[in-house]
Phi, psi and omega in degrees: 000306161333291190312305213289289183314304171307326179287342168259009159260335142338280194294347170278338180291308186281001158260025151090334176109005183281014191092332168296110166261155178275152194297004196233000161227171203249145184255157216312311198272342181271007144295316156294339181271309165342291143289345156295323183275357202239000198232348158292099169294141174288155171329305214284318165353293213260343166290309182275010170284317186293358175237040176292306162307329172292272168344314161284322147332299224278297177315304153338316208234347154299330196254330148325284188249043127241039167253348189269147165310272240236103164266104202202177179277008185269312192289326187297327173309316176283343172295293176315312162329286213278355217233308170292291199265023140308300179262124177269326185266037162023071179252132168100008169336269181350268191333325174277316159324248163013292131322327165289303225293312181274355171275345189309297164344277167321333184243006154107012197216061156296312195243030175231117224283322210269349169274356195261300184301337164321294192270334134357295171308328194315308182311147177283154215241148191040020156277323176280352183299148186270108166318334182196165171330297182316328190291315192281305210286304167287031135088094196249125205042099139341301205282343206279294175322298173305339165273313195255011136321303191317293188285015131263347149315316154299326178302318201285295181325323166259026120089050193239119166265093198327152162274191158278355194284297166309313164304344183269326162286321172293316156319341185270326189279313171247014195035186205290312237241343172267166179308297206307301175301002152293290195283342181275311180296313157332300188298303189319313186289334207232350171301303168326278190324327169268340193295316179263359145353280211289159183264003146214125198291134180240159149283172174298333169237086151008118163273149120352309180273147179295313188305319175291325186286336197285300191311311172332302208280334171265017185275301184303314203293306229229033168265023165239017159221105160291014189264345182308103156319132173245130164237168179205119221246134164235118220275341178304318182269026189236125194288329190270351156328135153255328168265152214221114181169164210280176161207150181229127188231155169229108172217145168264173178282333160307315196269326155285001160330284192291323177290321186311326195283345168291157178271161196317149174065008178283137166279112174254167169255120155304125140243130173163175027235126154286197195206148171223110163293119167278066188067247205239059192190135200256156151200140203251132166259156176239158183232153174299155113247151204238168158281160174328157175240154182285137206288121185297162193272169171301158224268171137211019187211135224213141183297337197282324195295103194273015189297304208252100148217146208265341156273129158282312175305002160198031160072011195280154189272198176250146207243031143257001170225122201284105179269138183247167211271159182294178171262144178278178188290345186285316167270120203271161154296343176234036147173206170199117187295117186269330214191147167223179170174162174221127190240183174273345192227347176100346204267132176324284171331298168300006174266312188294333191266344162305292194313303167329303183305316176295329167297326172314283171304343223213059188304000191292320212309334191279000163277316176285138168293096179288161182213140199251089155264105178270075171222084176306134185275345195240010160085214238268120189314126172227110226279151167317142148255200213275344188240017172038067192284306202299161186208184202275000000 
């Protein structure tokens, strides 16, 4: 650069300084612009570095997990094979780990402990342990430690809880001192603790059918009266039905109670569909709602209260204070859950045939005015289908 500024001032000396460069030479700053724009990485550079890891993924999961037929856990596995004893020094570890890791989902095996050690194994053993402190304080192999960080953030996402077996691999790979072995005691510690938390238990495996996936849910929704009945309706068996499909209605005996006392011309409401999730798989309900009921007066005489009795010789109490009944769990400030369901398709025409079926139990329902608002609060209704495709 020097040399080049100098040689361009020469040549401005020697045409006397009056400014005029000659057409066949360069003048100093478009010598200097020259090299400031020659010292700039292009744009297009740092595009294809972010999509360099994509690119490899992608090849990864082309030359791997898409020549098999039959995606199940025996080709993933076989996949992994074919990956280890290609190579003895395992090069392109990361990349392939990575690539399996998004294919796993497609071959069925997300929520199986034992393809996760699988792929686990892939790393090569005791090469990444950090030979002395420093080496473990300064993240010793980074990219390595961030992949099988990774499977463990996924085993935990998919609610898959490590053994001692796994811990024991990762110590032969990464040692006592790495990330990966942090996230496995973490896991260890606080997964056990969660696992059984929640106060409804799913199985580990879904049913497929939708008509089942509806019972789960309205068994969770309506755990707050154990006295609720669950039916299941086939809409087929009602000659005025126009949609032919299933329907699952849940009422407790509180909730025909509370519908029977209403009076003639009361407006109840169809509403919905809300949403309830099942693990990563969804089902949308609908609810009865009745009106509100005015809030009972306050209590001031109680069964326990032995002050005021107007027999002694058999306890009858005194008729000045009327005691009233508590309010059930059913009844709300904007309204009163009369009745739930859930159908296959979601469709008004399958709500009207809910109403019908109910009216069987419930002869008050053909006095009243029913009123249908199919207006979701969670926006456009999306009916179960039969193989409950849709997911989280």
């Amino acid at each position: 650069m020097l040399k080049l500024v100098n040689h361009g001032m020469r040549c401005v000396a020697r045409h006397g300084g009056s400014g005029a460069v000659h057409p066949n030479r360069i003048s100093v700053t478009q010598l200097i612009r020259q090299q400031n724009l020659a010292s700039k990485p292009d744009e297009t550079d740092f595009n294809e570095d972010k999509t360099e890891d994509q690119k490899n993924y992608e090849l990864i999961t082309q030359k791997y997990f898409t020549t098999t037929e039959q995606r199940n856990k025996k080709s993933f596995e076989g996949a992994i094979d074919i990956f280890t004893h290609k190579d003895n020094r395992r090069r392109g570890t990361v990349e392939f780990i990575y690539g399996a890791l998004r294919n796993m989902e497609h071959f069925g095996v997300h929520k199986d402990l034992a393809s996760y050690k699988k792929l686990m194994n892939v790393f090569p053993k005791g090469k990444y342990i950090p030979e002395n402190r420093l080496q473990a304080d300064f993240f010793h192999y980074p990219k390595q430690q961030n992949c099988a960080v990774k499977v463990l953030v996924t085993m935990e996402k998919n609610k898959v809880i490590p053994d001692e077996e796994m811990g024991d691999m990762i110590l032969n790979i990464f040692g006592k001192y790495g990330n990966p072995f942090k996230k496995y005691c973490r896991m260890m510690y606080w997964l056990p603790k969660f696992k059984n938390i929640s106060p409804w238990l799913l199985p580990e495996t879904l049913p497929h059918e939708a008509v089942e996936l509806a019972k789960f849910a309205l068994l969770q929704i309506t755990s707050v009266d154990p006295l609720t009945k669950l039916s299941t309706y086939n809409a087929e068996d009602l000659e005025q039905a126009t949609d032919k499909t299933w329907i699952v209605s849940a009422q407790s005996p509180d909730q025909k109670e509370l519908l029977a006392e209403l009076e003639d011309k009361t407006p109840v409401y169809v509403e919905g569909a809300f949403r309830v999730w099942l693990d990563n798989q969804q089902v949308n309900y609908f609810i009865l709602r009745g009106p509100p009921r005015p809030a009972p007066p306050p209590i001031t005489q109680t069964e326990d209260d032995i002050k005021d009795i107007r027999l002694w010789m058999d306890g009858v109490k005194s008729k000045k204070d009327k005691l009233d009944r508590h309010p059930t769990v059913h009844e709300q400030e904007d309204g009163t859950i009369l009745a739930i369901a859930a159908t296959g398709t979601s469709s008004r025409e399958s709500l009207l045939s809910w109403i019908r079926f109910l009216e069987r139990e419930n002869p008050v329902l053909s006095n009243l005015a029913v009123l249908f608002t199919l207006q979701s609060p969670l926006g456009p209704v999306i009916p179960v289908k039969e193989s409950s495709e849709l997911q989280r």
